[in-house]
N, C-alpha and C positions, 0 to 999 in steps of 0.2 A: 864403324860409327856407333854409337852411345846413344840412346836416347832415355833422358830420363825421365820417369812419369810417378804420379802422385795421388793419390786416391783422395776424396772428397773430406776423409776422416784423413786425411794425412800419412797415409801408407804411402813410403818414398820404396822408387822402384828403377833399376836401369835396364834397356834391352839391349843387348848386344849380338849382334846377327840374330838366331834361331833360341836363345838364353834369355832367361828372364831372373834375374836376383833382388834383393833387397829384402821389404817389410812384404811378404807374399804369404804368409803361413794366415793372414786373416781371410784371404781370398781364395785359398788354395783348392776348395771343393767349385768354388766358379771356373776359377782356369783350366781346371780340368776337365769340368764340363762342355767350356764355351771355348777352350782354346785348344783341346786334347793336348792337355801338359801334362809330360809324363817326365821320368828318368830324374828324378829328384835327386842330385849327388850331394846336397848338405851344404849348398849356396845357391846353384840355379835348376830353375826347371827350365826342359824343353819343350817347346809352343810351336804349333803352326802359324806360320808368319801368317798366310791367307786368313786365318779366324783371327788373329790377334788384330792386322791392318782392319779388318771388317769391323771389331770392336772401336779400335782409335779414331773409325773414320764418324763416329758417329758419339767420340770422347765427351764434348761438351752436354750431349743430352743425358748423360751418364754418370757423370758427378767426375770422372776422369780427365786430370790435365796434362800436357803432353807437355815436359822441359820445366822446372822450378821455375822459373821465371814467365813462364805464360801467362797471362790472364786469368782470370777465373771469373766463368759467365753464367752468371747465377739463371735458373729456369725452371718450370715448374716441375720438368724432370728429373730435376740433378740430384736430387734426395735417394732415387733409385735406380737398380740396373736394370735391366732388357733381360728379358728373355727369347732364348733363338727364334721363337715365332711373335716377337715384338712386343709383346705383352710386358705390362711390370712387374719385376722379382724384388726380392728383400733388398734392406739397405745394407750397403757396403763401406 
């Protein structure tokens, strides 16, 4: 299964199992911070699903939407990401 995701500035993105592809080269020093994404083959990187679901579960306070066709729930966090100990990092 597919899922496709979409960043706050419009970075489109699909996950497919343990793969991450699309518009990622804006994000690429976050996922592999926050997601240990490694193994870059010149279309997807590889993510730990655990960090990646811990990131999507928490998608809308993030600027992060899950499937083009979602909603988009504007808040007064969505401007920014997280960081691992909850705090706010730069915009994405």
């Amino acid at each position: 299964m597919t899922t496709k995701l979409t960043t706050r500035k419009g970075n489109k993105m699909s996950l497919d199992g343990d793969k991450l592809s699309g518009d990622t080269y804006p994000i690429r020093d976050y996922l592999k911070k926050f997601c240990d994404a490694h193994g870059w083959n010149g279309t997807a990187w590889t993510v730990d699903l655990d960090k990646l679901n811990k990131i999507l579960s928490i998608s809308n306070s993030i600027g992060l939407r899950i499937d083009d066709s979602a909603p988009r729930v504007e808040s007064q966090h969505t401007q920014r990401w997280l960081n691992s100990d909850g705090s706010l990092s730069e915009d994405y």
